[in-house]
TORZA-212066 format. One line per 5 residues: number of its first residue (from 0); for each residue x, y, z of N, C-alpha, C. Coordinates in pm, 1 decimal, decimal comma. Layout:
<nodes>
NUM	X Y Z X Y Z X Y Z; ...
</nodes>
This chain:
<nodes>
0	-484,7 4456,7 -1109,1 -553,1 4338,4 -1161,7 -547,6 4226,6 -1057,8; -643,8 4192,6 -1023,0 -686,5 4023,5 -917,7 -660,7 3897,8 -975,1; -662,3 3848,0 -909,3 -643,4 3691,6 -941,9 -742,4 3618,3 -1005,0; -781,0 3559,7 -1093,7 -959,1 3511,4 -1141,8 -918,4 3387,0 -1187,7; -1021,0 3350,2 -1033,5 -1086,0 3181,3 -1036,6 -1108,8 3144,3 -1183,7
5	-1108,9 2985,1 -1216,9 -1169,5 2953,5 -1298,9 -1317,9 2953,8 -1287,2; -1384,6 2914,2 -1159,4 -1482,9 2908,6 -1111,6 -1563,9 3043,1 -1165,7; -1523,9 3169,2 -1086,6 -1557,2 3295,1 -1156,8 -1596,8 3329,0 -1332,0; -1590,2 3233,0 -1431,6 -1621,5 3244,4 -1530,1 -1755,1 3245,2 -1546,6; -1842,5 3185,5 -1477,9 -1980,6 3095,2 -1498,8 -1976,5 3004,7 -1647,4
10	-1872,5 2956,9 -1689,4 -1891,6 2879,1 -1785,3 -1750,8 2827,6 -1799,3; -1743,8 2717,7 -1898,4 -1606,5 2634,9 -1945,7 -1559,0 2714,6 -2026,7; -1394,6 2756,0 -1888,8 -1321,5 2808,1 -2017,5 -1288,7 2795,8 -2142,5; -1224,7 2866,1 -2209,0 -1196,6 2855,1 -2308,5 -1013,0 2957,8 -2346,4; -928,6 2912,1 -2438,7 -792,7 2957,9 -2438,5 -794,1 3039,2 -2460,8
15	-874,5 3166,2 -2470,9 -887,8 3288,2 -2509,0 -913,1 3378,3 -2328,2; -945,6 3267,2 -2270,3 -927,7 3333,0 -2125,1 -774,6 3276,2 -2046,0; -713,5 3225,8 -2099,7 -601,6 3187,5 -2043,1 -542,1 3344,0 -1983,0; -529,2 3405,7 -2048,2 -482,3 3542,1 -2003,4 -483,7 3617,9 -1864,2; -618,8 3557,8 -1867,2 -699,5 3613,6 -1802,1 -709,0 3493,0 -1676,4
20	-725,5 3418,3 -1656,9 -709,9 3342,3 -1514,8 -542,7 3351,9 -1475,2; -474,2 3347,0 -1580,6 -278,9 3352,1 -1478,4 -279,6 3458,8 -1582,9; -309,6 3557,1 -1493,2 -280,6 3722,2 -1526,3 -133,5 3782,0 -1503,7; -118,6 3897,6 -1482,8 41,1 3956,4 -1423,6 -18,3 3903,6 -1310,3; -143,7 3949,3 -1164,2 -122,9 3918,4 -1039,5 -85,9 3788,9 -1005,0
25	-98,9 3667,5 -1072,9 -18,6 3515,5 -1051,3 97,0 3526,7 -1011,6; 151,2 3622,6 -1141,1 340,0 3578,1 -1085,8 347,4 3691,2 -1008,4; 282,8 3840,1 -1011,3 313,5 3896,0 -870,6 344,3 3839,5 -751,3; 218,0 3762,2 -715,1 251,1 3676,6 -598,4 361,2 3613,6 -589,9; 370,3 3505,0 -661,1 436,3 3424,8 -643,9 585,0 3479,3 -652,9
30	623,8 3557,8 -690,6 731,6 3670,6 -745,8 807,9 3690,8 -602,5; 710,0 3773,8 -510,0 689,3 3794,1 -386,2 689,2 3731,9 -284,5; 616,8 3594,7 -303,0 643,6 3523,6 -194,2 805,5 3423,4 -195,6; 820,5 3415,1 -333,0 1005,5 3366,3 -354,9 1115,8 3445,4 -292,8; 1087,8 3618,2 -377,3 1148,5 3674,2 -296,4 1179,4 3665,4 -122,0
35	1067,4 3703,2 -47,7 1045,3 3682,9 96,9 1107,3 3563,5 167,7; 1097,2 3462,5 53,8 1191,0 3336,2 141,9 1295,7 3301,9 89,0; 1362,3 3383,7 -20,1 1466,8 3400,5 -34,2 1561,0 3519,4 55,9; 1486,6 3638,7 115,3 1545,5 3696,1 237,2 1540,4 3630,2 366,1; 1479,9 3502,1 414,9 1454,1 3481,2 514,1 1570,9 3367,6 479,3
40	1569,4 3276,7 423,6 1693,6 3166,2 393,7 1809,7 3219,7 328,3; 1841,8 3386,4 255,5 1970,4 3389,7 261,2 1981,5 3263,5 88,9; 1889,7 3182,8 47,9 1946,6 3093,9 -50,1 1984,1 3177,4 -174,7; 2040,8 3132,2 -288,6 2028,1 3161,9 -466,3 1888,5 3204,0 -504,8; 1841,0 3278,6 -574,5 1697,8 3234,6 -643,1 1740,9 3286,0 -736,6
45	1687,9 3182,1 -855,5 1745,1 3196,4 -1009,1 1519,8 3207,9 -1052,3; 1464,1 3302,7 -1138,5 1348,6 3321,0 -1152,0 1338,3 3310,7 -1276,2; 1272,8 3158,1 -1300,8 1250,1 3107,1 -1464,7 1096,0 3215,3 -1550,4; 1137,1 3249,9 -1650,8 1054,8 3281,1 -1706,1 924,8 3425,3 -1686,0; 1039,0 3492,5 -1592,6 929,2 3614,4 -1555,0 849,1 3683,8 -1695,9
50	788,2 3725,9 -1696,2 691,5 3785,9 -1797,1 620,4 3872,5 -1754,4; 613,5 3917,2 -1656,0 620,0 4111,4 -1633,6 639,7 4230,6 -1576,6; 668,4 4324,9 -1623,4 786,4 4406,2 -1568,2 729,6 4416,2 -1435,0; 612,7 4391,3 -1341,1 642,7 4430,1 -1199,9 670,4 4333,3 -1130,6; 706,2 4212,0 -1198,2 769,2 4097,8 -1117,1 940,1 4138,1 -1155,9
55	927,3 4218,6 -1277,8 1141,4 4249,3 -1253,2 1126,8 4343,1 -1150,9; 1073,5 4438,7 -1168,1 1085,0 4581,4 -1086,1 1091,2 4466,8 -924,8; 1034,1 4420,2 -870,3 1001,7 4344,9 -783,6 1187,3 4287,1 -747,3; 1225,6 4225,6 -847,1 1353,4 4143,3 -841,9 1473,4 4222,5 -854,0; 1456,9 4278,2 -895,0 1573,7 4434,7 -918,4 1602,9 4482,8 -835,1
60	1480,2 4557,9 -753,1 1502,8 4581,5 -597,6 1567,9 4518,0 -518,6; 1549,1 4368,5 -497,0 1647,4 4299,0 -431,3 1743,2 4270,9 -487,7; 1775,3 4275,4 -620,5 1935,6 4280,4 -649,1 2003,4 4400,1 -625,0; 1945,3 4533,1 -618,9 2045,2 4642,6 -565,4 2036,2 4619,3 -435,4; 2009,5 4508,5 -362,1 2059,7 4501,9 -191,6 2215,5 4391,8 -191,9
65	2215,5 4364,3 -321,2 2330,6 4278,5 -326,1 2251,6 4137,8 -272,9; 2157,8 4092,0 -271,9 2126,2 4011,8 -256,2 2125,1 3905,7 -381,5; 2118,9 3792,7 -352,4 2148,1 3664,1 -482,8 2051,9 3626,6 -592,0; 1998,0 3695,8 -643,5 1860,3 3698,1 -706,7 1908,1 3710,3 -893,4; 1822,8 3625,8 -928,5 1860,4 3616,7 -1120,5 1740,9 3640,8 -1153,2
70	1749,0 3706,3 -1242,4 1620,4 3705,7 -1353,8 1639,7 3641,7 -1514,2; 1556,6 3561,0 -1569,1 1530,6 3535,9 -1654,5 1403,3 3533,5 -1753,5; 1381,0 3579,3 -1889,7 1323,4 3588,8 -1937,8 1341,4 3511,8 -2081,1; 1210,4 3478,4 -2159,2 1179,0 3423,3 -2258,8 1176,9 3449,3 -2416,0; 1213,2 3479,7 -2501,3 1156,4 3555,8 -2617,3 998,2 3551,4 -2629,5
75	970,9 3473,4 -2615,8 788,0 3427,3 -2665,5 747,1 3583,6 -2590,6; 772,5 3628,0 -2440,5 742,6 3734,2 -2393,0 772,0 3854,7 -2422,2; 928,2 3861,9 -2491,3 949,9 3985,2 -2534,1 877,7 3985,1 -2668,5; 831,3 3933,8 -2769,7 792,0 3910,5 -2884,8 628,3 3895,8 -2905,1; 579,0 3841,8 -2818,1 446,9 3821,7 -2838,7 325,4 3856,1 -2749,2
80	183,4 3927,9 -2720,0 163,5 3934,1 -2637,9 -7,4 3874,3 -2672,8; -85,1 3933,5 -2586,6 -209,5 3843,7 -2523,4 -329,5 3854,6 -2684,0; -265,1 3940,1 -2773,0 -394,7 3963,8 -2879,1 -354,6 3819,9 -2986,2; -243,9 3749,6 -2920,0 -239,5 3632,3 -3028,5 -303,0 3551,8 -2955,2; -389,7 3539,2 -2853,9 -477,7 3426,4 -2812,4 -630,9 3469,6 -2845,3
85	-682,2 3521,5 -2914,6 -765,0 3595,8 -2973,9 -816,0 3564,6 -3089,7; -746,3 3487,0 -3158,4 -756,5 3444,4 -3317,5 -804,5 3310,0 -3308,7; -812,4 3209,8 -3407,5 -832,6 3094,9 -3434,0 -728,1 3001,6 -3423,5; -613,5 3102,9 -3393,6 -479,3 2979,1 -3377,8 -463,9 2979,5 -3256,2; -569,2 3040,1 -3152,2 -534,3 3065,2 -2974,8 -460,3 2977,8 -2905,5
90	-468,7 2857,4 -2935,7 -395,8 2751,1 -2876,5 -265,5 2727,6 -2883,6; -217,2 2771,4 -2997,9 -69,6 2736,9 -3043,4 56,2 2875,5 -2965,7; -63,9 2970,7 -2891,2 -9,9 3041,8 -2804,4 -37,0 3059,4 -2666,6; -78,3 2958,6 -2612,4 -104,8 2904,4 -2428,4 22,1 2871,0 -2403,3; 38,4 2950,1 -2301,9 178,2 2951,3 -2264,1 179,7 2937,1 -2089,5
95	226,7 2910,0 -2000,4 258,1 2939,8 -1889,3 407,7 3001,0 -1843,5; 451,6 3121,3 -1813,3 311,9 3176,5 -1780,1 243,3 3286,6 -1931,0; 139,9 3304,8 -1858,1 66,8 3308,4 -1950,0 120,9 3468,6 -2109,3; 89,1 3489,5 -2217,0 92,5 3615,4 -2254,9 46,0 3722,4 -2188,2; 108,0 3879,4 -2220,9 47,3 3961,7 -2149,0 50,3 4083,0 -2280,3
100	-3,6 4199,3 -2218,5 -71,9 4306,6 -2252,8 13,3 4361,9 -2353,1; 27,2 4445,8 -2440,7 100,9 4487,1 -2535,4 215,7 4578,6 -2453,2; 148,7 4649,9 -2389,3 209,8 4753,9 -2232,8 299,8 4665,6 -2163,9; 296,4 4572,5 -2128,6 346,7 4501,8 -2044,6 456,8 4449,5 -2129,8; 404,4 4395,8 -2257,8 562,7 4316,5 -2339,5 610,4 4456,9 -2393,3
105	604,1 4584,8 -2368,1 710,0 4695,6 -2420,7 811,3 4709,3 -2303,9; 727,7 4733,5 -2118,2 815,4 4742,5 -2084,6 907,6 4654,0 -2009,2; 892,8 4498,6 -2112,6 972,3 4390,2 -2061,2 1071,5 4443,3 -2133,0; 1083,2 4479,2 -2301,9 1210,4 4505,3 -2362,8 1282,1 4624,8 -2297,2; 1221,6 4735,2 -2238,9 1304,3 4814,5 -2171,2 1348,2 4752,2 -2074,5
110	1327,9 4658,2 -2023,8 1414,2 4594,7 -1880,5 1546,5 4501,7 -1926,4; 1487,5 4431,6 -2062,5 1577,6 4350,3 -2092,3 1743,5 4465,1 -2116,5; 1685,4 4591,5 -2201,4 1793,2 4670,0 -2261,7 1843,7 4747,1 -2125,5; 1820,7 4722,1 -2015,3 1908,4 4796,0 -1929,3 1979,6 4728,1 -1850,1; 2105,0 4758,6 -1853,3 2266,8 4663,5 -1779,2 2201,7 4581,8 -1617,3
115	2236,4 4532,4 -1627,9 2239,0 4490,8 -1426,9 2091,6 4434,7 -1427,7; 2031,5 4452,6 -1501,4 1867,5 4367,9 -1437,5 1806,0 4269,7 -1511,3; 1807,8 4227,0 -1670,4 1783,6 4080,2 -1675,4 1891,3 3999,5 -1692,9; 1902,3 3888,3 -1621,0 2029,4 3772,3 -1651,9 2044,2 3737,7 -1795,3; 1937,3 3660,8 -1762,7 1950,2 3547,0 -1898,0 1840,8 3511,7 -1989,4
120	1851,6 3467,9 -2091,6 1724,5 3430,9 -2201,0 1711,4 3286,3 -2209,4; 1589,5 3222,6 -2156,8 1598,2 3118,7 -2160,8 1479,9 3085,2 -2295,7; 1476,6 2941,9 -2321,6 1403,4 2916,7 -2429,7 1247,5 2838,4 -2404,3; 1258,2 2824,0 -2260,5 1131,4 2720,4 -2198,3 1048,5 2646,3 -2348,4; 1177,0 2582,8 -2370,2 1139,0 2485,6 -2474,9 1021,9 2391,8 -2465,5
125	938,2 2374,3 -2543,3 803,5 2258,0 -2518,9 722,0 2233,6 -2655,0; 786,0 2140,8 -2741,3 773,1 2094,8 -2835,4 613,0 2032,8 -2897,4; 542,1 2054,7 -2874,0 390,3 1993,9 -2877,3 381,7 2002,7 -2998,8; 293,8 1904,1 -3028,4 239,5 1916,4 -3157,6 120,4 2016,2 -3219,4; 129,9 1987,5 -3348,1 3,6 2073,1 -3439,8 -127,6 2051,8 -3331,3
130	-119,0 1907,7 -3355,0 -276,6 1812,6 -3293,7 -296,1 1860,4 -3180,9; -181,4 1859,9 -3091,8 -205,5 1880,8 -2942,3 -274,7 2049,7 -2893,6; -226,3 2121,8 -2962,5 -239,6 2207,3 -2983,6 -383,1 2325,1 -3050,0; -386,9 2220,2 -3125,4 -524,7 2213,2 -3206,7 -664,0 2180,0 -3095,9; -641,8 2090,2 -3005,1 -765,6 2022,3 -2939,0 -853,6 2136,3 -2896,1
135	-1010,2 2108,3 -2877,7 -1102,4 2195,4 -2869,1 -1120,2 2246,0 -2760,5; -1068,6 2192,7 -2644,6 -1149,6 2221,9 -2503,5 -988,0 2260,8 -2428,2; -1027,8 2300,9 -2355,6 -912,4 2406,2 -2239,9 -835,9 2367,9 -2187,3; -849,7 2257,4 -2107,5 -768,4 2172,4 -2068,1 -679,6 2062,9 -2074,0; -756,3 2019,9 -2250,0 -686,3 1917,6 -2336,7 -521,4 2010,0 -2420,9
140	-555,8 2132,4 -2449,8 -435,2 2225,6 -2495,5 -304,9 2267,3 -2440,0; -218,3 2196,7 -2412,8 -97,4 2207,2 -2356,1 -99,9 2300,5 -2331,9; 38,5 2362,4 -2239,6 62,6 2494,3 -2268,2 265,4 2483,7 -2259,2; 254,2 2590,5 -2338,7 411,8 2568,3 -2448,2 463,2 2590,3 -2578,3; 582,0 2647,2 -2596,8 598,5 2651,7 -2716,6 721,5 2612,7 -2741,3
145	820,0 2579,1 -2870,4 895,9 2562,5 -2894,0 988,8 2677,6 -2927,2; 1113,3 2689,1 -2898,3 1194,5 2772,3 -2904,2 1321,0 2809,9 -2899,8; 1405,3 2708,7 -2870,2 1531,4 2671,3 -2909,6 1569,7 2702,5 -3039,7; 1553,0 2704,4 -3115,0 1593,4 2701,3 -3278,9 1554,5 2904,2 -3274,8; 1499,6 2947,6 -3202,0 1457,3 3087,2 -3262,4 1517,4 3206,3 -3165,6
150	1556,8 3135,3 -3053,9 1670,1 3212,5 -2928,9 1712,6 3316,4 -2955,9; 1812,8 3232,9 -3049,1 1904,7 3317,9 -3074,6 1897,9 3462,5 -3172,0; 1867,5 3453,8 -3312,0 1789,4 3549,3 -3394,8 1708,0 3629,6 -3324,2; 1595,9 3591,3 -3261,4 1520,7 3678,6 -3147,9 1583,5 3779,2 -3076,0; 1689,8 3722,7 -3013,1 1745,6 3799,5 -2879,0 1834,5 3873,2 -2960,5
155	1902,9 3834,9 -3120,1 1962,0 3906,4 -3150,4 1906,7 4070,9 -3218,3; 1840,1 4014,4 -3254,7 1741,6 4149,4 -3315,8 1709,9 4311,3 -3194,8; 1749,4 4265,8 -3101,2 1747,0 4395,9 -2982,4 1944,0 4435,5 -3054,2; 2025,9 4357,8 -3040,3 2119,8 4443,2 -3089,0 2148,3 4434,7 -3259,0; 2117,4 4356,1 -3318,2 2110,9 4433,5 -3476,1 2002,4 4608,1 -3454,8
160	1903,9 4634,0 -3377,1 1837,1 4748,6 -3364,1 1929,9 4844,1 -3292,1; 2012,4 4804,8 -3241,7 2096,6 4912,3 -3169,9 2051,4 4910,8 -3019,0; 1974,8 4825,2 -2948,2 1909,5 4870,0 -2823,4 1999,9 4778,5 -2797,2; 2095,5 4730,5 -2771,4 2207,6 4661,4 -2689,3 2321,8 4665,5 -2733,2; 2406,4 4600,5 -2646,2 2559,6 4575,1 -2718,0 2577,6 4458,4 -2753,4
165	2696,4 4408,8 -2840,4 2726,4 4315,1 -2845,0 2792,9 4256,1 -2692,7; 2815,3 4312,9 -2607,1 2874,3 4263,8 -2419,0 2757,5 4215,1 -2398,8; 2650,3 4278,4 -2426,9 2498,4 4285,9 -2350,8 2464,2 4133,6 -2420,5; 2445,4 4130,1 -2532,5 2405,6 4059,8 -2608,1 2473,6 3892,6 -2547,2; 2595,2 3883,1 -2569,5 2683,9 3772,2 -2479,2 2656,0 3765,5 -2370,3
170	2614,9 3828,1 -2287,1 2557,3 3843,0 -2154,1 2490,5 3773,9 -2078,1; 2389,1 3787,6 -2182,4 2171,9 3746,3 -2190,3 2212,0 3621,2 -2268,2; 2288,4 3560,3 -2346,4 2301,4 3442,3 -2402,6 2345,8 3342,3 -2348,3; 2503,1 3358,0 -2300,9 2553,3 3277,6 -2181,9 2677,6 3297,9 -2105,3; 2723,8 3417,3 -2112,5 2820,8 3461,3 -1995,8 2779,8 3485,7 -1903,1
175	2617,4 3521,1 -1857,7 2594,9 3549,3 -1717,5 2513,0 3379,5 -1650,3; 2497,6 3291,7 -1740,5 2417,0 3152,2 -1744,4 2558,3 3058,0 -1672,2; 2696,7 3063,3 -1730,8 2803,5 3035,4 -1723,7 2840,8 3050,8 -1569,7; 2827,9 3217,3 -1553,2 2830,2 3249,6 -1357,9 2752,7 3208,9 -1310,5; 2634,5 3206,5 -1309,3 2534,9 3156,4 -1203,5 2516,7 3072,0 -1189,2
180	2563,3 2946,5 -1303,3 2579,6 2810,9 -1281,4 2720,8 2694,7 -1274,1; 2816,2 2835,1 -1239,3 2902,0 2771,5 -1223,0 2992,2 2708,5 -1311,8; 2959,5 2751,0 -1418,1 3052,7 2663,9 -1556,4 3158,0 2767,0 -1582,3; 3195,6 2897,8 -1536,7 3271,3 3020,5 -1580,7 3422,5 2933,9 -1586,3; 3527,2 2929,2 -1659,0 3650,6 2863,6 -1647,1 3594,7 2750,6 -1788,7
185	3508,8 2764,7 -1792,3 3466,7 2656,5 -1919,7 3399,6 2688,3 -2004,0; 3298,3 2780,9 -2005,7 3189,7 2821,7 -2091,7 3173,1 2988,7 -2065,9; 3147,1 3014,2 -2226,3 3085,6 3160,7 -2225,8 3219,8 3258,1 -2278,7; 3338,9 3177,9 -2320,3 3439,9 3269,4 -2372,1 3514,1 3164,1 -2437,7; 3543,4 3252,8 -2593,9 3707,3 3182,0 -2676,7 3804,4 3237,2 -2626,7
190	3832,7 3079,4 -2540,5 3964,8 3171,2 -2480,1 4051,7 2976,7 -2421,5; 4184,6 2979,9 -2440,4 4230,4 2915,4 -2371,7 4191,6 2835,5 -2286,8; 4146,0 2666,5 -2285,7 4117,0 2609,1 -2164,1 3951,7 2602,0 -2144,7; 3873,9 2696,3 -2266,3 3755,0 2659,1 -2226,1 3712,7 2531,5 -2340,0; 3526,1 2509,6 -2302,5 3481,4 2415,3 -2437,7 3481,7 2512,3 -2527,3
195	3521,6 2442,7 -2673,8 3493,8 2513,8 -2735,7 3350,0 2534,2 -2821,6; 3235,5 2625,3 -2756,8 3132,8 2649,6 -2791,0 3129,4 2769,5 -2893,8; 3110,0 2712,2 -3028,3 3091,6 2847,5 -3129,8 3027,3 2847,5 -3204,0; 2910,1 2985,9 -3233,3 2777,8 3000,6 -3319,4 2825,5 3037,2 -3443,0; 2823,9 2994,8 -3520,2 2896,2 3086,1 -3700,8 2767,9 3126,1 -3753,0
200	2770,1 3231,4 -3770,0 2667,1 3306,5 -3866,8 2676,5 3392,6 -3955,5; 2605,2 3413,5 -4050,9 2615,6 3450,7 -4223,5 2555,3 3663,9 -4114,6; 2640,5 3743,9 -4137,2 2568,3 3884,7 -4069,1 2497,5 4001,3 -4188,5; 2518,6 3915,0 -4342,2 2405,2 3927,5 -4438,3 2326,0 3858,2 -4497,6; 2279,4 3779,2 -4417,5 2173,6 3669,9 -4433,4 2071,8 3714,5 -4365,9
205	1955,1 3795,9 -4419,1 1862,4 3828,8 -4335,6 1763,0 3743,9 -4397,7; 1655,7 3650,7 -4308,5 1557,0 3535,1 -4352,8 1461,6 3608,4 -4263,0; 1381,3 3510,5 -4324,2 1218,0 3492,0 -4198,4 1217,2 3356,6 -4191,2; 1226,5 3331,3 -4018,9 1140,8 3226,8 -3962,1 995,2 3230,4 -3997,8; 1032,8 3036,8 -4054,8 880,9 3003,2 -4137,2 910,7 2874,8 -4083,2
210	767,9 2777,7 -4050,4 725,1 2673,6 -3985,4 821,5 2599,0 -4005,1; 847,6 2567,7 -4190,5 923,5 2429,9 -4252,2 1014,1 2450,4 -4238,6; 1091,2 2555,7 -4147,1 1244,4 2567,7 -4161,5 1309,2 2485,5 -4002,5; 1200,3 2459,0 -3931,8 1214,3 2451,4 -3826,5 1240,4 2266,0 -3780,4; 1366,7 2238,1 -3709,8 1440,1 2157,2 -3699,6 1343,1 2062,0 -3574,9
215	1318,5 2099,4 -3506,0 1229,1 2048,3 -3414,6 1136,8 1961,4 -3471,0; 1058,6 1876,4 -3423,9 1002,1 1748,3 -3447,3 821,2 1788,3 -3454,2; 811,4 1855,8 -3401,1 638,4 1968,0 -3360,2 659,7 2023,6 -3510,8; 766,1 2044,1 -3580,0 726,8 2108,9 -3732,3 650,8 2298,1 -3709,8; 662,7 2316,7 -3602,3 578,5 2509,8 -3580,4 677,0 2593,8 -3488,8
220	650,2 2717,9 -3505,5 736,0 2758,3 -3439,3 615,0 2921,0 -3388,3; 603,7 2991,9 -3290,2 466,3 3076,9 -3290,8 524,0 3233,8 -3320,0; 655,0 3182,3 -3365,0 715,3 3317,4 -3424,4 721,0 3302,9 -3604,2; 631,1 3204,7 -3647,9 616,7 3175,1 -3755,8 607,6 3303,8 -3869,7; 717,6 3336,6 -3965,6 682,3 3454,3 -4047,4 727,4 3611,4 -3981,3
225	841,1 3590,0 -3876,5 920,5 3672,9 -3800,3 1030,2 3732,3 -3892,6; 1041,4 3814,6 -3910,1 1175,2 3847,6 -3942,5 1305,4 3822,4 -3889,1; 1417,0 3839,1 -3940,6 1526,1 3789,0 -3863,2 1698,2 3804,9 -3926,8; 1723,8 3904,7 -3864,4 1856,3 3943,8 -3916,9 2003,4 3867,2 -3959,3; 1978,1 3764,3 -3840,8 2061,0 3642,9 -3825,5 2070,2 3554,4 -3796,1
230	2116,5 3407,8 -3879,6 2058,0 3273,7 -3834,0 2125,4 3212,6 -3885,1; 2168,7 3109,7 -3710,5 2278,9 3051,6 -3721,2 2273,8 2953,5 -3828,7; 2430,9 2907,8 -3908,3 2433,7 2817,8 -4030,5 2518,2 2658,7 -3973,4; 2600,7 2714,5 -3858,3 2664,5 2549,2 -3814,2 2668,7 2642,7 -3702,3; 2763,0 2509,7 -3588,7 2782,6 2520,9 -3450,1 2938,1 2466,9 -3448,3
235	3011,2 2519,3 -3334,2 3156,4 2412,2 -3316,3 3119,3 2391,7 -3165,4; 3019,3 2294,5 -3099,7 3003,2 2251,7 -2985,4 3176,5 2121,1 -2902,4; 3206,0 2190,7 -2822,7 3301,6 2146,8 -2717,6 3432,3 2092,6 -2871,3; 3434,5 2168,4 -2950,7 3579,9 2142,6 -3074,0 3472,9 2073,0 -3178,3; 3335,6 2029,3 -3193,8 3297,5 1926,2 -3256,6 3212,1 2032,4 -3358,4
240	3282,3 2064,2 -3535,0 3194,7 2101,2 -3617,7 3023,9 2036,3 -3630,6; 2967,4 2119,1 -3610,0 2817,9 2023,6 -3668,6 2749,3 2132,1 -3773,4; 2717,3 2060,9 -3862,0 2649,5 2165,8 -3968,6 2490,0 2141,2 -3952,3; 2444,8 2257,5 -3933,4 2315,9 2290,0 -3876,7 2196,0 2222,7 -4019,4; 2244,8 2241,7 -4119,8 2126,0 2224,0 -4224,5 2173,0 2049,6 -4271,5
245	2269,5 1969,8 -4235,5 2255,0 1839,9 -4245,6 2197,2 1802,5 -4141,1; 2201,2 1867,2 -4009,9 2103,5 1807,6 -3869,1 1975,0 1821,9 -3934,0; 1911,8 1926,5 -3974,5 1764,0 1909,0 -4029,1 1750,5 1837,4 -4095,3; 1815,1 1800,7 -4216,0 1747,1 1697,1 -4322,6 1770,2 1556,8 -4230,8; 1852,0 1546,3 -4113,7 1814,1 1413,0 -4049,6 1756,1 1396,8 -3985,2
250	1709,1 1516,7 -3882,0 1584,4 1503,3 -3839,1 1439,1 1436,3 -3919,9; 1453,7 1570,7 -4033,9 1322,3 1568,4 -4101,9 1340,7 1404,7 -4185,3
</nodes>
């Protein structure tokens, strides 16, 4: 697949071609050309938000040279792919980078479920509104979604299915986020001497993520009507109880 101009349309896009102008070949490149000057400078490269498997396959390779290379990935990517920009809600799923092929988000989850090749799950949080979201023309439509509040449940659902471990699972959340950024001695374990960061969750509480449940200020979430095995009920951030369902009613 090539790269396609906007120009190449003969007409004003529209979010149903988003797909389709930042295709997989976008982040190929760019995948590639990071890599390349990350062998030539020897620096870190930490890779926000890859979204498809031949930009991991791409990054993998240079991590079995022992070279310094992270991968990170999104839920929106493992979860969603290009036939939700297709509908009448197309907008509320423009993303950069962009959705991809159904093929492509299967064999992101096989990359995620194998040891040594994705780091971390990030949330490329971006809160927009209904309205913003809603607008008619291509360029007025953000691109972004919100996702903090759904992280976690998401990423957990590969090991409630059995396709991970609970190591794996801590891993991709924040023991390998902890090493690569240097917080290890403080974060990513109950243990003596660290913050104390702790998720409490109900492990027979199975819900669905639905819009109004959602703590965020945008009120949507594009995993709206997801299933979800587990979801967090409070937090003990650095020793400090916070109960998750009095933060919403003060938000809201």
């Amino acid at each position: 697949m090539r790269i396609v101009n906007i120009s190449e349309l003969g007409r004003a896009p529209t979010v149903h071609d988003h797909c389709l102008i930042r295709n997989s070949s976008v982040e190929l490149e760019g995948v590639r050309l990071a890599l390349r000057l990350q062998g030539e400078t020897g620096c870190v490269l930490y890779l926000c938000h890859i979204s498809t498997p031949g930009a991991v396959e791409l990054a993998c390779a240079a991590k079995k040279e022992q070279r310094p290379v992270h991968i990170e990935v999104c839920p929106h990517h493992l979860w969603l792919n290009d036939h939700y920009t297709k509908g009448k809600d197309a907008g509320f799923f423009k993303m950069n980078p962009a959705l991809r092929t159904t093929e492509e988000q299967r064999k992101l989850h096989y990359y995620l479920c194998e040891p040594n090749c994705i780091d971390t799950i990030g949330s490329d949080h971006a809160a927009h509104t209904k309205e913003e979201k809603q607008k008619e023309l291509y360029d007025d439509v953000p691109s972004g979604v919100p996702g903090v509040q759904t992280l976690f449940p998401l990423t957990h659902k590969f090991l409630s299915r059995g396709y991970i471990t609970m190591d794996h699972f801590l891993d991709l959340t924040g023991r390998n986020a902890a090493r690569i950024f240097g917080l290890s001695g403080h974060k990513s374990e109950i243990a003596a001497g660290y913050d104390a960061d702790i998720v409490l969750v109900n492990p027979r509480h199975k819900t669905t993520l639905i819009n109004e449940d959602m703590a965020t200020k945008c009120g949507w979430t594009p995993f709206n009507n997801f299933s979800s095995h587990i979801v967090p009920h409070s937090v003990i951030t650095r020793g400090t109880y916070i109960d998750l369902q009095k933060v919403k009613a003060e938000i809201s």
